[in-house]
NUFITOR-455686 format. One record per atom (N, C-alpha, C, O): residue number from 1; atom name; x, y, z. Coordinates in steps of 0.02 Angstrom, whole numbers, plus 50000, padded with zeros to 5 digits. Each point is the difference from the previous one (the first is absolute). Layout:
N
(NUM,"CA",(X,Y,Z))
...
! end
This chain:
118
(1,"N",(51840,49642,41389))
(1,"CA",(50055,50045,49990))
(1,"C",(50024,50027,50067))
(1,"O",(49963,50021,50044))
(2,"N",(50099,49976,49958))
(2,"CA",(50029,50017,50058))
(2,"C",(49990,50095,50005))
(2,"O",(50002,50042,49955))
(3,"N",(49985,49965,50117))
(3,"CA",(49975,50080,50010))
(3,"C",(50079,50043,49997))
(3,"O",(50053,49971,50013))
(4,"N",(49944,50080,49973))
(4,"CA",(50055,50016,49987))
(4,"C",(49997,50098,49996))
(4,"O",(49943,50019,49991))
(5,"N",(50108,50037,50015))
(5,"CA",(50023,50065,50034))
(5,"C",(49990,50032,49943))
(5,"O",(50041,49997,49954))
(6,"N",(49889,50048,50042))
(6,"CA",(49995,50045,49936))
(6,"C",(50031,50061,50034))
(6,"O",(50013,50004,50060))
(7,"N",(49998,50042,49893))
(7,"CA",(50029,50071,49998))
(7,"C",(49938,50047,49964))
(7,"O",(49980,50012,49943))
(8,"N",(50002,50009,50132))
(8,"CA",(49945,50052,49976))
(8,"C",(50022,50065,49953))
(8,"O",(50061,50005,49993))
(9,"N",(49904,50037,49980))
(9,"CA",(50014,50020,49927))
(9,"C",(49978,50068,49994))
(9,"O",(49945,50005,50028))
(10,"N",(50073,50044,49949))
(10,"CA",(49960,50069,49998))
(10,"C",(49960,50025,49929))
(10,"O",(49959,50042,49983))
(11,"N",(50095,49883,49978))
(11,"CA",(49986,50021,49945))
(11,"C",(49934,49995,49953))
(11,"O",(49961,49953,50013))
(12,"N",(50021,50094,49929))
(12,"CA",(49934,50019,49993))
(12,"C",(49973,49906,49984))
(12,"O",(50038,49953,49985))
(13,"N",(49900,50044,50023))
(13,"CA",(49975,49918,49987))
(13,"C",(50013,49953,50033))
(13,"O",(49969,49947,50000))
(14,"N",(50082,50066,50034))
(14,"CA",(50028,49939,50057))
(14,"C",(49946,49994,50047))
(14,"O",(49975,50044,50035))
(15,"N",(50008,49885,49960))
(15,"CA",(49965,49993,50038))
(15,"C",(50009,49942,50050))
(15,"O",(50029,49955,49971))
(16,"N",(49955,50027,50100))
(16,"CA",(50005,49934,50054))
(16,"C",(49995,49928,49959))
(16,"O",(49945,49973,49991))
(17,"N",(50104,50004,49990))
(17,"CA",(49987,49934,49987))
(17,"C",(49940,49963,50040))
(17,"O",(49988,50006,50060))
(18,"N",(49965,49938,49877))
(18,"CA",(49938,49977,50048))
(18,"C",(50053,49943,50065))
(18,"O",(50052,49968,49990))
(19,"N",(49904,50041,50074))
(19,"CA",(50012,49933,50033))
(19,"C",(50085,50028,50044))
(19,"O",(50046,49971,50028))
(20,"N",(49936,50100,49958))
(20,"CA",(50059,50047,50040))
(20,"C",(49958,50045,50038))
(20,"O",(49948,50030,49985))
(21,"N",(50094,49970,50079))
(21,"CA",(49990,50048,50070))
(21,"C",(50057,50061,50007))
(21,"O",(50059,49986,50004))
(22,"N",(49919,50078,49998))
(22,"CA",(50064,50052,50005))
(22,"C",(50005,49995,50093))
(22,"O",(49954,50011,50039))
(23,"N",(50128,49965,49980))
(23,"CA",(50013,50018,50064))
(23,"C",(50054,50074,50009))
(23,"O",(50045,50011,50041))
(24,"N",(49937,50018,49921))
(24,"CA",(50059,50064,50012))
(24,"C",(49949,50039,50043))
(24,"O",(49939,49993,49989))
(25,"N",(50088,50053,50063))
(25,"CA",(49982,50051,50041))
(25,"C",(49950,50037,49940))
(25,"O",(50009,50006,49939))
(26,"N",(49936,50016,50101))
(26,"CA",(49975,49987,50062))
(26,"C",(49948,49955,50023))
(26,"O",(49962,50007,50049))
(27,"N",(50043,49929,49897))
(27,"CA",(49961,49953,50031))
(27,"C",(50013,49965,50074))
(27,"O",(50043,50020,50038))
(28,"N",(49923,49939,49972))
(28,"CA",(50019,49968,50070))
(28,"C",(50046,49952,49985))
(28,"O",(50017,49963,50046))
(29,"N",(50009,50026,49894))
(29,"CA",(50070,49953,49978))
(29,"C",(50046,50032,49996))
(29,"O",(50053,49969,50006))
(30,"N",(49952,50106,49982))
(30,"CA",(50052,50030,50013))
(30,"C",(50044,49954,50035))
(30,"O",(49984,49952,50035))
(31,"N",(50089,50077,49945))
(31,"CA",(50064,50001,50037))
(31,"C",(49991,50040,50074))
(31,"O",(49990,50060,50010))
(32,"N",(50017,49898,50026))
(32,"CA",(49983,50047,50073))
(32,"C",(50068,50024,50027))
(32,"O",(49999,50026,50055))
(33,"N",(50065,49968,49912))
(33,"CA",(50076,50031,50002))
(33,"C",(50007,50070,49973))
(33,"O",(49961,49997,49953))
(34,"N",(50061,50056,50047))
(34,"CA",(50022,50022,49982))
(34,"C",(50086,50018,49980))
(34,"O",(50038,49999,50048))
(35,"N",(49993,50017,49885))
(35,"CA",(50048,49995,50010))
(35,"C",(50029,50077,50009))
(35,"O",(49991,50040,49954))
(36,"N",(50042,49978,50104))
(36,"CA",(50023,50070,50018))
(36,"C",(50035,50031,49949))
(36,"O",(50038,49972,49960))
(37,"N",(49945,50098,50043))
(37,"CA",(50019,50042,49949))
(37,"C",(50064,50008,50003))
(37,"O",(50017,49991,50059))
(38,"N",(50036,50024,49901))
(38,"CA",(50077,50005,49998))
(38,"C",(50030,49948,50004))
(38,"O",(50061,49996,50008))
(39,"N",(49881,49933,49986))
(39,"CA",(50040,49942,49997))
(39,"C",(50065,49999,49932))
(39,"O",(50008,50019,49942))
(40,"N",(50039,49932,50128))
(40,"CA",(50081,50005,49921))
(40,"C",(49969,49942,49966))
(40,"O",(50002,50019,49942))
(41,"N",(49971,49923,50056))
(41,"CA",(49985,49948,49936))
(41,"C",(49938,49991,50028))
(41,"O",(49985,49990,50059))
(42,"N",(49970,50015,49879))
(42,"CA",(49934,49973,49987))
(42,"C",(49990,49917,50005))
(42,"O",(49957,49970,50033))
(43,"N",(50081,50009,49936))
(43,"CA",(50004,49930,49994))
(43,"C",(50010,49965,50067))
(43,"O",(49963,49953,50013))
(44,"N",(50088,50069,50037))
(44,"CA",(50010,49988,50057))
(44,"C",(49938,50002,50062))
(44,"O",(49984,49965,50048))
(45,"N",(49991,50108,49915))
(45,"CA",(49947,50022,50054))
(45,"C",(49940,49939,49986))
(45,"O",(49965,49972,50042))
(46,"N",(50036,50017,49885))
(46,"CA",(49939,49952,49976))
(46,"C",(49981,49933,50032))
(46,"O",(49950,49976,50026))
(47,"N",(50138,50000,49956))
(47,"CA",(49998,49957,50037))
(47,"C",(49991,49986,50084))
(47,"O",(49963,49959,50028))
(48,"N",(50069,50076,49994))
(48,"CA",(49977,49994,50105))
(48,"C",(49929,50009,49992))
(48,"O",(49964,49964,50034))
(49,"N",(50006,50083,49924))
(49,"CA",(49935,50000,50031))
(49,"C",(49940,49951,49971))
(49,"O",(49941,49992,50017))
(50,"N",(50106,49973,49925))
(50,"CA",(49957,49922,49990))
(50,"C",(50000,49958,50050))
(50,"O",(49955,49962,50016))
(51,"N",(50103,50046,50011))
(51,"CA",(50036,49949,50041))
(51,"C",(49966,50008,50063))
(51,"O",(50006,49952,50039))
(52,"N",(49949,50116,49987))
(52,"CA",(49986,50019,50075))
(52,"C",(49948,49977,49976))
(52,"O",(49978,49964,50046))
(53,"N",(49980,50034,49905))
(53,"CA",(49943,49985,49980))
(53,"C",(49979,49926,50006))
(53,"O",(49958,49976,50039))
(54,"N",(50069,50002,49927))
(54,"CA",(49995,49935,49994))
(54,"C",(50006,49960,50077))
(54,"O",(49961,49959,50025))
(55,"N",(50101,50067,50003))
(55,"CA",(50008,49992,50080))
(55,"C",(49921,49993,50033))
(55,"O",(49971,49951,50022))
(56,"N",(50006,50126,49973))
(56,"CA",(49957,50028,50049))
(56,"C",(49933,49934,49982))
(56,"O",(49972,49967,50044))
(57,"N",(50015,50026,49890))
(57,"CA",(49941,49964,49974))
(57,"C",(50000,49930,50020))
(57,"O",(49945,49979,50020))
(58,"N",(50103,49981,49980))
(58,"CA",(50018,49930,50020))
(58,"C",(50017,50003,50080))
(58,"O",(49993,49948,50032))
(59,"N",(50023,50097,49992))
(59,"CA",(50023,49984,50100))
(59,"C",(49933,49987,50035))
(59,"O",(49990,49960,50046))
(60,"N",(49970,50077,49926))
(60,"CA",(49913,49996,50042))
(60,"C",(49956,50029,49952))
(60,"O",(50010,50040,49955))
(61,"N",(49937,49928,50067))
(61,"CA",(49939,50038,50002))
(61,"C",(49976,50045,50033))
(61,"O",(49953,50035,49979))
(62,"N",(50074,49972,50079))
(62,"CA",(49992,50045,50032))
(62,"C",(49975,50074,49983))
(62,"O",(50048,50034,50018))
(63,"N",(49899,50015,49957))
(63,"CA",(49984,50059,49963))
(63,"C",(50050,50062,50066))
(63,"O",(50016,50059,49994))
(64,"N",(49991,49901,50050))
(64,"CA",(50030,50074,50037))
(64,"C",(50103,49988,50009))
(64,"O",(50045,50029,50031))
(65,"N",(49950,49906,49913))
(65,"CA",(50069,50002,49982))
(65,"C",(50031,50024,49947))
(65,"O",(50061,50009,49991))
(66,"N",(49887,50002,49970))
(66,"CA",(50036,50044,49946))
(66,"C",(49983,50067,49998))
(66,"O",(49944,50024,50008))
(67,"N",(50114,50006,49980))
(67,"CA",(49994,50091,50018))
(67,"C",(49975,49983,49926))
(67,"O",(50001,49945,49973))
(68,"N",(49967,50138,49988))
(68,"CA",(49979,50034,49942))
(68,"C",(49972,50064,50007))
(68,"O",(49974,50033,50045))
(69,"N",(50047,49979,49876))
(69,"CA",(49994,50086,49986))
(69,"C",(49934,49986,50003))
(69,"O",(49976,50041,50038))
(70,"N",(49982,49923,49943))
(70,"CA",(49916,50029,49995))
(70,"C",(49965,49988,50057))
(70,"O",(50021,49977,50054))
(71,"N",(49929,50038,49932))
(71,"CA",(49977,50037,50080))
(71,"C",(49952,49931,50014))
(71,"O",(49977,50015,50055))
(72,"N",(50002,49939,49933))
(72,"CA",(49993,49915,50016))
(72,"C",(50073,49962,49980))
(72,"O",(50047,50015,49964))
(73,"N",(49938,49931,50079))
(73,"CA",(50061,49957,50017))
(73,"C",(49998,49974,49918))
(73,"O",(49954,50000,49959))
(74,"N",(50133,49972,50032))
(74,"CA",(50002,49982,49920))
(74,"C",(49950,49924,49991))
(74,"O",(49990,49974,50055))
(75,"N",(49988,50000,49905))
(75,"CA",(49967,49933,50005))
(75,"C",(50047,49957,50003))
(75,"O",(50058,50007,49982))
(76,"N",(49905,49921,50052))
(76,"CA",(50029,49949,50036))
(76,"C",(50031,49944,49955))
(76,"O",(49986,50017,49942))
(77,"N",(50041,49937,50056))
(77,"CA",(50036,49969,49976))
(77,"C",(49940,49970,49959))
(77,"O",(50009,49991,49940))
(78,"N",(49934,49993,50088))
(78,"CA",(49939,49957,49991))
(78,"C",(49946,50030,49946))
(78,"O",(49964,49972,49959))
(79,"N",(50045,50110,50061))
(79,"CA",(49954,50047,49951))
(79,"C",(50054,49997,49923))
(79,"O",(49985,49992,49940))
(80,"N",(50066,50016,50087))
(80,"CA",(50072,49992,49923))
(80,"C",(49943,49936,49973))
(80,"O",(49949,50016,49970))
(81,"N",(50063,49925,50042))
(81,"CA",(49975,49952,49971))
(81,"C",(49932,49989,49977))
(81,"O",(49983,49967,49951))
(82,"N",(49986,50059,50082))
(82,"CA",(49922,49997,49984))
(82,"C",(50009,50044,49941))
(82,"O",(49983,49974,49947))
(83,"N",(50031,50070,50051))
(83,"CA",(49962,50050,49949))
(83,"C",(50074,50019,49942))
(83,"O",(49996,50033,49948))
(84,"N",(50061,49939,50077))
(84,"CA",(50042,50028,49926))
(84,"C",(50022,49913,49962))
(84,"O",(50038,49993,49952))
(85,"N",(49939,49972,50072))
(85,"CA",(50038,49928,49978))
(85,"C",(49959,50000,49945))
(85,"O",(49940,50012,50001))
(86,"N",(50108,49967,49927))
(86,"CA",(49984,49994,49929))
(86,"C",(49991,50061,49981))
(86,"O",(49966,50007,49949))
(87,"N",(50053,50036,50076))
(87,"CA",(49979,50079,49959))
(87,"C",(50081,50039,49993))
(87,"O",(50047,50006,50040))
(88,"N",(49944,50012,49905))
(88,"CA",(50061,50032,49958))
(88,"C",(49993,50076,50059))
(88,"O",(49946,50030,50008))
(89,"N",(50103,49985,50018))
(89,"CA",(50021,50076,50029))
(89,"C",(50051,50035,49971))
(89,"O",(50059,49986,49988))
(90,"N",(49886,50089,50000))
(90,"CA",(50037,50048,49985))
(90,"C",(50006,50052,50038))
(90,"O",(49961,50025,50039))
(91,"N",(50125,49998,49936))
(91,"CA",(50034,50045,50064))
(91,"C",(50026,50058,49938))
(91,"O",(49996,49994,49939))
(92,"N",(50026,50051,50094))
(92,"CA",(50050,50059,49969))
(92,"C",(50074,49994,49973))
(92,"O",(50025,50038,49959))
(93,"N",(50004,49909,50070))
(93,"CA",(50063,49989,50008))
(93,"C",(50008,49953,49927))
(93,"O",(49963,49961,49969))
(94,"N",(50104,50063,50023))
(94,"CA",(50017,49958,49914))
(94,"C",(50015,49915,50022))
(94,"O",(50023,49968,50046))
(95,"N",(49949,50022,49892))
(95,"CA",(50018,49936,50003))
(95,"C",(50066,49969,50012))
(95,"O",(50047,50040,49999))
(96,"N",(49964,49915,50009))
(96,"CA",(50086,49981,50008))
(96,"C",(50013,49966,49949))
(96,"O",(49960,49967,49967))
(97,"N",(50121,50040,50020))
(97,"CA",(50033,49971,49934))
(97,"C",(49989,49936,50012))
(97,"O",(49984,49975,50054))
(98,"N",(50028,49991,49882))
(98,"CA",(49969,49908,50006))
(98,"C",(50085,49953,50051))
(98,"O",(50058,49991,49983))
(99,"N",(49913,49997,50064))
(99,"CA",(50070,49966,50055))
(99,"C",(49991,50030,50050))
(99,"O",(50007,49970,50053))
(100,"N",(49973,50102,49948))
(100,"CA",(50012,50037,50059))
(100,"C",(49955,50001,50052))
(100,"O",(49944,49979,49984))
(101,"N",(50060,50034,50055))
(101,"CA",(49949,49993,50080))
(101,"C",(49966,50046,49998))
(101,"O",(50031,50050,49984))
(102,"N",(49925,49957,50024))
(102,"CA",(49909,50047,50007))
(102,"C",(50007,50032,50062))
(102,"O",(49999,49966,50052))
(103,"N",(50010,50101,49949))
(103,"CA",(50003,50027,50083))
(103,"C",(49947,50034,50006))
(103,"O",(49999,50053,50033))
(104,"N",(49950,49924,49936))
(104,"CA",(49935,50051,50028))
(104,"C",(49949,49955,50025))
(104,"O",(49991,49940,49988))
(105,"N",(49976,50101,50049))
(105,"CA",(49960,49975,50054))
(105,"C",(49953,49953,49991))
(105,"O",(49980,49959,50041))
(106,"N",(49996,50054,49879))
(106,"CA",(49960,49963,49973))
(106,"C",(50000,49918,49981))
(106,"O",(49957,49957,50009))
(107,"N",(50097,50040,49966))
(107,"CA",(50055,49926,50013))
(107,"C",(50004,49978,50039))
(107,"O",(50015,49940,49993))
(108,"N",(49974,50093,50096))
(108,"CA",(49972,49966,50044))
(108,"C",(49962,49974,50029))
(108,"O",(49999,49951,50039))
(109,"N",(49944,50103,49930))
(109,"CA",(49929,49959,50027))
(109,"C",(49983,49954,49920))
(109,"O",(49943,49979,49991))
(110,"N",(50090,50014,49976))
(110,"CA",(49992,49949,49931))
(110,"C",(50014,49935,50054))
(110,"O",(49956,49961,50019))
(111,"N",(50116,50037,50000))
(111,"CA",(50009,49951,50032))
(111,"C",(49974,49963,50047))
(111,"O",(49991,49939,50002))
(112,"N",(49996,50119,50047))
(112,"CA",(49961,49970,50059))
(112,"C",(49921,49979,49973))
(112,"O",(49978,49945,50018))
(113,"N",(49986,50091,49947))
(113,"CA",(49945,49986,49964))
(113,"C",(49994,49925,49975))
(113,"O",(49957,49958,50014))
(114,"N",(50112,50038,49936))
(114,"CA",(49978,49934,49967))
(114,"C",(50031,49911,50032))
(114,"O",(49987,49943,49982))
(115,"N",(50062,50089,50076))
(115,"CA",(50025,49939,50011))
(115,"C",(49953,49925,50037))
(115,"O",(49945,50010,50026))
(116,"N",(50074,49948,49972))
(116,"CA",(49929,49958,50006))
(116,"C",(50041,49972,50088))
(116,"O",(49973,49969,50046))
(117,"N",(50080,50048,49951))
(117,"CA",(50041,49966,50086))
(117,"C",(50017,50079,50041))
(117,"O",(50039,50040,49973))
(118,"N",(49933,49972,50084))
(118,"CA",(50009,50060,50024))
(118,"C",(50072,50013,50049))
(118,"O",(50011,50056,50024))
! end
């Protein structure tokens, strides 16, 4: 089964799908973007900062090339793969309508996680 973007849950009984990893803050999968407060579109902001993301993760390996909010460097393109490939990730962010593009962070390390050509 293809791995695929749960929506973590508050609600009573909800529980982690088996063979699912939560990357929402404040794990070390966190989103290491923040999107600034008084932003005019969410969606906009979502997107650039998939987009810096995804950038930052594919340009190098380099650990002192990618800036992050947490206080160790974000993991490497190589740790993405080792440890999230085949595993369902769950984030905070709603799911997207069926057609529409996934702007959360989690959709990125899905990607980079599962692709088999780097």
């Amino acid at each position: 089964m293809t791995p695929q973007r749960v929506q973590l849950s508050r609600r009573k009984g909800w529980q982690l799908p088996p063979n699912s990893i939560s990357v929402a803050r404040p794990t070390k999968w966190g989103n290491p973007y923040r999107v600034a407060t008084g932003c005019q579109s969410t969606d906009l902001a979502s997107r650039t900062i998939v987009t810096l993301m995804f950038q930052a993760l594919t340009a190098t390996d380099d650990p002192t090339a990618r800036e992050s909010t947490h206080t160790a460097p974000y993991p490497t393109l190589a740790e993405i793969r080792d440890q999230l490939a085949g595993k369902n990730l769950a984030c905070w962010c709603p799911l997207p309508e069926p057609g529409q593009p996934d702007w959360c962070h989690a959709a990125v390390l899905l990607r980079l996680a599962n692709e088999t050509q780097p």
